[in-house]
C-alpha positions, 0 to 999 in steps of 0.5 A: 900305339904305333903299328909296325908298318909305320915304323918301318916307314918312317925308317924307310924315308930316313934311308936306315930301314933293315934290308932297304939302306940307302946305300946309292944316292939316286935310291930316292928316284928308285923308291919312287919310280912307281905312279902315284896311280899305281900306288892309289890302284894298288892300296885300294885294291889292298883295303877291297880285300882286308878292310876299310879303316885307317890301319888297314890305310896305313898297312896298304900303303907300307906295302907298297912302299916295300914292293916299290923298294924291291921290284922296279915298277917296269917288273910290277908293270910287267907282273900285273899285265901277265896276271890280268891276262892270266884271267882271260879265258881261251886258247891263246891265253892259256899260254900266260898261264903256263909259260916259265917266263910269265911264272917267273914274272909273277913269282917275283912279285909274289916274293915281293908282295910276301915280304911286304905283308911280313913287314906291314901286316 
C-alpha cells in the first residue's frame, strides 16, 4: 500500500501536487532552498517524536517538503531561532515569549507545520 504522503511527493516533484502547482519556472529553486541539513535536523527530530521506522521516514520527509513549499527557509529560519529563545529563561527572553512579531514568526510556521501534518500524516 502506498501512504498518502508519498503520492503526494511524487505529484509535488511532477509540479501537479493540489495547491503547490508549479506555476513559476524557478519553483524548483524555491522548493529547495532549505539545506540539506535543515531538512536532516528536522525529519530526525520528527521521528524522536513519532517513531523510528520507515513510515514514520517517508511521513517526516513529506513534511518537510510541504513546510519547504509554504514558508521560505529564511522564515523557518527566523521561526526556529525565535522558539529556541522561547526556552530560555530570564528577563530579557521573556520579551520573545510575548512580543506580536515573534508570535506571528512562530504562528506561520505553525500554520505550516499543520498543513504538513494534514497532508503527510
Amino acid at each position: 500500500m502506498v501512504s498518502r504522503g508519498f503520492v503526494f511527493f511524487i505529484f509535488l516533484l511532477a509540479g501537479i501536487a493540489p495547491g503547490y502547482a508549479a506555476e513559476e519556472p524557478d519553483m524548483a529553486a524555491k522548493l529547495n532552498d532549505y539545506p540539506t541539513e535543515a531538512r536532516a535536523d528536522y525529519v530526525f527530530g520528527c521521528m524522536a517524536t513519532n517513531g523510528q521506522d520507515r513510515m514514520t521516514l517517508q511521513r517526516c520527509s513529506c513534511s518537510i517538503d510541504v513546510i519547504a513549499s509554504i514558508l521560505p527557509y529564511e522564515k523557518y529560519e527566523r521561526a526556529e531561532t525565535v522558539l529556541s529563545l522561547q526556552l530560555a529563561t530570564g528577563e530579557k527572553m521573556s520579551a520573545f515569549k510575548t512580543m506580536h512579531m515573534a508570535t506571528e514568526i512562530v504562528a506561520e510556521m505553525r500554520r505550516a507545520q499543520a498543513e504538513a501534518e494534514m497532508v503527510c500524516f
